[in-house]
MMTF fields as JSON, N, C-alpha, C and O atoms, coordinates in Angstrom:
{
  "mmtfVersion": "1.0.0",
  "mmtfProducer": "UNKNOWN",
  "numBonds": 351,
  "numAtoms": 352,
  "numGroups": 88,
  "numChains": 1,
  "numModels": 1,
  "chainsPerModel": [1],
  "groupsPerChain": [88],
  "chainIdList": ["A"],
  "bondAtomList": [4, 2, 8, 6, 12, 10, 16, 14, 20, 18, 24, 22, 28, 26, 32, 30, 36, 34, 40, 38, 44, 42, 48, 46, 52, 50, 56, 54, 60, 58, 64, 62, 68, 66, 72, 70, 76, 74, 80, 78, 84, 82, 88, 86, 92, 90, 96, 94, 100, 98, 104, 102, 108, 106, 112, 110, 116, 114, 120, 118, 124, 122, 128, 126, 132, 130, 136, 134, 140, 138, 144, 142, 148, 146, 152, 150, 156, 154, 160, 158, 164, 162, 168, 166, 172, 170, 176, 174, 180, 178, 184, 182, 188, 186, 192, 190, 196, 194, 200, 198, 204, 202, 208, 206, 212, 210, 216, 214, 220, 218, 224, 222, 228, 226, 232, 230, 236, 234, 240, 238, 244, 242, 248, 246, 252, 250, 256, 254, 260, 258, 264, 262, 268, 266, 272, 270, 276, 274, 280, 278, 284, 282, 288, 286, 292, 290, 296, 294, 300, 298, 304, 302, 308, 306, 312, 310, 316, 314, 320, 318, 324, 322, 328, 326, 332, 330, 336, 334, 340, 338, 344, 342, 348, 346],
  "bondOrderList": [1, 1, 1, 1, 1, 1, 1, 1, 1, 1, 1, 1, 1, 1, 1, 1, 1, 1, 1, 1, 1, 1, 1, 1, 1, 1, 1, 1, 1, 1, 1, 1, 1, 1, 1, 1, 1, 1, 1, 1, 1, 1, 1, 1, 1, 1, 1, 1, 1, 1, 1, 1, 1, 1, 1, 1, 1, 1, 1, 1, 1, 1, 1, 1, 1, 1, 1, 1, 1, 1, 1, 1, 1, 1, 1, 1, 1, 1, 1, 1, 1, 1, 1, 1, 1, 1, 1],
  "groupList": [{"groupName": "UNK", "atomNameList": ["N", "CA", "C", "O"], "elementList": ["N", "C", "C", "O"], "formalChargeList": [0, 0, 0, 0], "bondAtomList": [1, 0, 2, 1, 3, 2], "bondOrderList": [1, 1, 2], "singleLetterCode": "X", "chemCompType": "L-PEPTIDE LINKING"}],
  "groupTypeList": [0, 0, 0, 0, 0, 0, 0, 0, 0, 0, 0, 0, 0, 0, 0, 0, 0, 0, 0, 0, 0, 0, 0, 0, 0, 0, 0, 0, 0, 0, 0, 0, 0, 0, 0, 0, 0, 0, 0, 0, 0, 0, 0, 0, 0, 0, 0, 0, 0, 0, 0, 0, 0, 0, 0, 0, 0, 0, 0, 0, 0, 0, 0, 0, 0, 0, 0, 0, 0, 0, 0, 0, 0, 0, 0, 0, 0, 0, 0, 0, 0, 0, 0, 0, 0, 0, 0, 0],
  "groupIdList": [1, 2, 3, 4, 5, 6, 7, 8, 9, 10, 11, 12, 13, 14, 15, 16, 17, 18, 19, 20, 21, 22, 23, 24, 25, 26, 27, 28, 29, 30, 31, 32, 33, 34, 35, 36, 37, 38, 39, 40, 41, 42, 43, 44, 45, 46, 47, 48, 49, 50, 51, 52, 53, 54, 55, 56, 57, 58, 59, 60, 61, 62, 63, 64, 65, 66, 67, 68, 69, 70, 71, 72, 73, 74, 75, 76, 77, 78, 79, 80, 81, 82, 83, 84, 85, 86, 87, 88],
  "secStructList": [7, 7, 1, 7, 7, 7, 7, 7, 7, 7, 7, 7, 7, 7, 7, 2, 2, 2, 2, 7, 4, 4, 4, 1, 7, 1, 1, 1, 3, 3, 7, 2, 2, 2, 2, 1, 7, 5, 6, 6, 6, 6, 5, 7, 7, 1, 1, 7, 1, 7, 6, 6, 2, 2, 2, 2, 2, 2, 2, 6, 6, 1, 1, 7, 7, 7, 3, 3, 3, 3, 6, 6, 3, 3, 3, 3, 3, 2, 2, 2, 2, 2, 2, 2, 2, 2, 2, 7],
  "xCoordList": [11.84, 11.142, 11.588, 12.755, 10.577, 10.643, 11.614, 12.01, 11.968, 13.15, 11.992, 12.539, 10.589, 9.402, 9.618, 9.221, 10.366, 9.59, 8.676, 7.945, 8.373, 6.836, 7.317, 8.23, 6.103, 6.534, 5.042, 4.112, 4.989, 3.668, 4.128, 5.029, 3.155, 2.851, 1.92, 0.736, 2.341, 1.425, 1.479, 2.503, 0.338, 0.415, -1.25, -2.276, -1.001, -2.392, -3.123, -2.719, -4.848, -5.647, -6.576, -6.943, -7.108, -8.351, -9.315, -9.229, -10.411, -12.216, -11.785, -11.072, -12.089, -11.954, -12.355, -11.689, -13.519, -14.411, -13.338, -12.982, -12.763, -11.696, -10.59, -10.199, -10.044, -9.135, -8.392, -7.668, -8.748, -8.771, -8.168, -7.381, -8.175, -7.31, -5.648, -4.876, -5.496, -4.171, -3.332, -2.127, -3.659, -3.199, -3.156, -2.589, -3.579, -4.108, -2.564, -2.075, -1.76, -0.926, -0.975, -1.968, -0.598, -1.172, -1.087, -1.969, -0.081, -0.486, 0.022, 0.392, 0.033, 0.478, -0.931, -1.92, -0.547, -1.797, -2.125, -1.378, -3.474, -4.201, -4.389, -4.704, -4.003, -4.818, -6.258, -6.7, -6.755, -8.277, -8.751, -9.861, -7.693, -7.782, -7.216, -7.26, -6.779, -6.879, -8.297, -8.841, -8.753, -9.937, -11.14, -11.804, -11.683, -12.491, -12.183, -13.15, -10.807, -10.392, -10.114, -10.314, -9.724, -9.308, -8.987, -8.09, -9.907, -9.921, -8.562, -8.019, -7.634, -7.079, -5.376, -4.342, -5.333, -4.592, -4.513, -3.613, -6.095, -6.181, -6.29, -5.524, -7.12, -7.268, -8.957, -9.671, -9.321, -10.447, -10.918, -10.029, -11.764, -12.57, -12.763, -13.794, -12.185, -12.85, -13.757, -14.334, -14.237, -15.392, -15.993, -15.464, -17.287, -17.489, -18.58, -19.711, -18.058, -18.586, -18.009, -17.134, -18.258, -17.751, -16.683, -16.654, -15.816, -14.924, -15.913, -15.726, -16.716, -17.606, -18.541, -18.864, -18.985, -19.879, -18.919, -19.161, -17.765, -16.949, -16.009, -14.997, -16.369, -15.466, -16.516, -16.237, -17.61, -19.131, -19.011, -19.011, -18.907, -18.824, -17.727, -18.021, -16.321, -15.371, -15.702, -15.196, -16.657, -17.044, -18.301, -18.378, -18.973, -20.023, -19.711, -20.655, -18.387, -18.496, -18.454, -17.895, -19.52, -19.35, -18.144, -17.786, -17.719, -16.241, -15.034, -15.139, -13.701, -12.813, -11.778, -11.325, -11.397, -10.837, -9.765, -9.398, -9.049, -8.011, -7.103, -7.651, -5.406, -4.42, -3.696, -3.967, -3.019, -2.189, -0.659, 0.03, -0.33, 1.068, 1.77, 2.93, 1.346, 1.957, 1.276, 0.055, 1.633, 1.279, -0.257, -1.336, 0.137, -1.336, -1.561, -2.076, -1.045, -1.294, -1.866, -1.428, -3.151, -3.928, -3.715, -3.223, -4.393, -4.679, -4.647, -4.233, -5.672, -6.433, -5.204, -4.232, -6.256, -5.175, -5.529, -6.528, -4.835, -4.901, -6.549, -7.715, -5.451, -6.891, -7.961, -8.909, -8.176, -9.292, -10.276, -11.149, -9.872, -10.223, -10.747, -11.746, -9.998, -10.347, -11.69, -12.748, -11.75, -12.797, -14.405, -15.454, -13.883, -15.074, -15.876, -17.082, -14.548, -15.389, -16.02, -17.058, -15.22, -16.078, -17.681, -18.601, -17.614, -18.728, -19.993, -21.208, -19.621, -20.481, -21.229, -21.94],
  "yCoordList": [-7.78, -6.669, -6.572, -6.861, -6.107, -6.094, -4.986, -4.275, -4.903, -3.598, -2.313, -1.366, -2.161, -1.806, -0.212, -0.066, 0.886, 2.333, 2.893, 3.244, 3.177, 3.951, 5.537, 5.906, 6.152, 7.602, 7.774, 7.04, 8.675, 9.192, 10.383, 10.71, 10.948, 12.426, 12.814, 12.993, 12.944, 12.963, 14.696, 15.263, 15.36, 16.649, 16.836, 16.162, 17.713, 18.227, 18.933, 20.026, 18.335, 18.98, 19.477, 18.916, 20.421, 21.358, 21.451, 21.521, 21.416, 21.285, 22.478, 23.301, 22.704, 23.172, 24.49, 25.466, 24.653, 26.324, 26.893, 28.002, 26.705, 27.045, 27.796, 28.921, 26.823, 27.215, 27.623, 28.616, 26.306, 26.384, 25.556, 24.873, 25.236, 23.968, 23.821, 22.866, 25.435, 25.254, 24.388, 24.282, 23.995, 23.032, 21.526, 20.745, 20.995, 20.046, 20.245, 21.335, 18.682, 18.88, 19.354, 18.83, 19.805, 18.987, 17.587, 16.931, 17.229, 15.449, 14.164, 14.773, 13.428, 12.554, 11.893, 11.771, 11.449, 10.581, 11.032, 11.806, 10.709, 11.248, 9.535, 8.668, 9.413, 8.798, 8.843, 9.803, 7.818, 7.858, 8.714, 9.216, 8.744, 9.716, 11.616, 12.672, 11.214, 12.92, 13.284, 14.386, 11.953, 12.627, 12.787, 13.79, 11.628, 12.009, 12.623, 12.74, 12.995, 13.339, 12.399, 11.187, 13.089, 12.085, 13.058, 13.876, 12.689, 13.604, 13.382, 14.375, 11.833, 11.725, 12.347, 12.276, 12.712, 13.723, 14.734, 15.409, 14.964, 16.859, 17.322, 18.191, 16.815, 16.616, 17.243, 16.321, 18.027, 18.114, 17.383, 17.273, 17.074, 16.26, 16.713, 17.379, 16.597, 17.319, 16.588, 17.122, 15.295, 14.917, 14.33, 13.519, 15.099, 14.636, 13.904, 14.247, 12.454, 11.279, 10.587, 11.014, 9.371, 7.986, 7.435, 7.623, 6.585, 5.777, 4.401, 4.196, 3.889, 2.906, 3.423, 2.683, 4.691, 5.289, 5.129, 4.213, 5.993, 6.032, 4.751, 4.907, 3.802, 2.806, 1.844, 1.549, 1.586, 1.616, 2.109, 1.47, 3.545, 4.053, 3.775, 3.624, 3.691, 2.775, 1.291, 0.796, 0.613, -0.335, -0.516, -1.176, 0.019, 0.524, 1.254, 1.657, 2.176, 2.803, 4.035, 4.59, 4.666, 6.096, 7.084, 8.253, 5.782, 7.38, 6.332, 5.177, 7.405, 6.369, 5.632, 5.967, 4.272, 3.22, 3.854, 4.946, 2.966, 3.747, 2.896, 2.124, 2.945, 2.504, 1.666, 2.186, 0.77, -0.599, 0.307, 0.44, 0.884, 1.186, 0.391, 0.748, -0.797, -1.539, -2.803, -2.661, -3.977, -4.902, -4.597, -4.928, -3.677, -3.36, -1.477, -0.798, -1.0, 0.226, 0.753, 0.533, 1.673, 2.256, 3.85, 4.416, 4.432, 5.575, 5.625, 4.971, 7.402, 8.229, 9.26, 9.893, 8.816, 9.793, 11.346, 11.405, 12.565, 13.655, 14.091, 14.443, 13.706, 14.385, 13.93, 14.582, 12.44, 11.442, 12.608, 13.19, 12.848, 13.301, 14.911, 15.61, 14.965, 17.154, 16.81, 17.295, 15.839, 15.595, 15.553, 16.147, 14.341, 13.749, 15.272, 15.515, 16.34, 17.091, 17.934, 18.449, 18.316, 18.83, 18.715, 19.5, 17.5, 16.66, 16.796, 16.955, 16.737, 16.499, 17.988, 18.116],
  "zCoordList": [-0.837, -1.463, -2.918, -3.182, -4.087, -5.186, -5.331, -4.408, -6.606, -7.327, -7.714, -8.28, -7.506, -8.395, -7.419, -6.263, -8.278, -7.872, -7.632, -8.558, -6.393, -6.451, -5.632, -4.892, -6.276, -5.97, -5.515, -5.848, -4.844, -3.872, -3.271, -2.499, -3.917, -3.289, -2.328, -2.613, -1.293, 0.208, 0.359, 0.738, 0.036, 0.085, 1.035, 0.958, 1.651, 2.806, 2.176, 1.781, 1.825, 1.158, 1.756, 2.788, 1.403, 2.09, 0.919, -0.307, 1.973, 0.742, -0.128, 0.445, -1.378, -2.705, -2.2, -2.545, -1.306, -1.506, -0.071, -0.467, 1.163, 1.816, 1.228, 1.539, 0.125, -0.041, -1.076, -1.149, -2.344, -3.799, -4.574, -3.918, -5.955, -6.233, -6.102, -6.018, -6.134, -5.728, -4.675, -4.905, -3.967, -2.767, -3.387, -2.623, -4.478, -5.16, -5.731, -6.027, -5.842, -7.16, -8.609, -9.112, -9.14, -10.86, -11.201, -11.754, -10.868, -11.278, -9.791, -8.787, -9.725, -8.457, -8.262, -8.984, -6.746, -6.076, -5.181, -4.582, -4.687, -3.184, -2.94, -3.755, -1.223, -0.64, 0.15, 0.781, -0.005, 0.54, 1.886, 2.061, 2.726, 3.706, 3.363, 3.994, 2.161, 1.548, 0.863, 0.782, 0.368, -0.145, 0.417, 0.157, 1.44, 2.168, 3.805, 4.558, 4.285, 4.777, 6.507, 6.572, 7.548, 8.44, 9.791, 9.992, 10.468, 12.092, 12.601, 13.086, 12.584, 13.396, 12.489, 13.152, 11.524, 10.697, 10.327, 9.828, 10.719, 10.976, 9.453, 9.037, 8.733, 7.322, 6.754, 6.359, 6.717, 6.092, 4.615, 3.77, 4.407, 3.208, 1.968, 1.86, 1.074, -0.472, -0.936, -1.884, -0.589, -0.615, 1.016, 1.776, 1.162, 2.868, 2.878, 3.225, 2.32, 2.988, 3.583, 4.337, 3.481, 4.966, 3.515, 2.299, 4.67, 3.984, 2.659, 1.46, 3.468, 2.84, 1.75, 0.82, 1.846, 1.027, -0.168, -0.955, -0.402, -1.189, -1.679, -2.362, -1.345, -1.163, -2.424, -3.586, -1.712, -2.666, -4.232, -5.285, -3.934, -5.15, -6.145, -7.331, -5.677, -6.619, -7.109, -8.116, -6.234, -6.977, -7.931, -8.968, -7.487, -8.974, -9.446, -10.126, -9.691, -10.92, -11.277, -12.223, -9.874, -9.857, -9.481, -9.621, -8.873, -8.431, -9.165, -9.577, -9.125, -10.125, -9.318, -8.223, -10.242, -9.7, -9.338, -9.774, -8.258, -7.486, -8.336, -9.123, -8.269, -8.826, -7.801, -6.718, -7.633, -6.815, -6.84, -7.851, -5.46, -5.659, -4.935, -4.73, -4.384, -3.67, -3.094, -3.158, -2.56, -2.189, -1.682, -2.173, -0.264, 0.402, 0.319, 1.207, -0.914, -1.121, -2.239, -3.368, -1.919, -3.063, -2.741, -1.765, -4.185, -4.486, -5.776, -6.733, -5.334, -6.92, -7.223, -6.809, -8.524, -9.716, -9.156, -8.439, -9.4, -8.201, -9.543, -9.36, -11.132, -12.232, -12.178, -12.615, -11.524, -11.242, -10.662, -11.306, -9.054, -8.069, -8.479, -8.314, -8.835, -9.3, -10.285, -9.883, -11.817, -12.201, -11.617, -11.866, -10.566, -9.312, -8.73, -8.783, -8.065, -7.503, -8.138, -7.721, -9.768, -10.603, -10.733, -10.501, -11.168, -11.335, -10.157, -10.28, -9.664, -8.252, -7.926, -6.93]
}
């Protein structure tokens, strides 16, 4: 294993109109199952589509590129994500 620090912030998010951005860090990462959320984690969706829909959309463009924190590990920027739902 490499010497390479990674820090990840695994915090439990709830859809924006529930609850509010407060639950949202100010800065860190969401994983893909924080953002479109995950039955088997008991996770509601701040965006409620499918894994592939969204997966789609990082590759054309519309939603934002995720970051490499590890060999086989991704995630969004938390400001990426708060933007996205702005937007939407």
């Amino acid at each position: 294993m490499n010497n390479q620090q990674v820090i990840v912030t695994q915090t439990k998010v709830s859809p924006v109109n529930q609850v509010g951005w407060n639950v949202l860090p100010e800065t860190g990462f969401l994983r893909i199952w924080q953002i479109i959320g995950s039955k088997k984690k008991n996770t509601p969706a701040l965006i409620p589509i499918g894994r592939t829909t969204f997966l789609n959309g990082v590759k054309s463009g519309k939603f934002p590129k995720h970051v490499k924190l590890g060999e086989r590990t991704v995630a969004w920027r938390v400001e990426d994500i708060r933007k996205l739902v702005m937007s939407l």
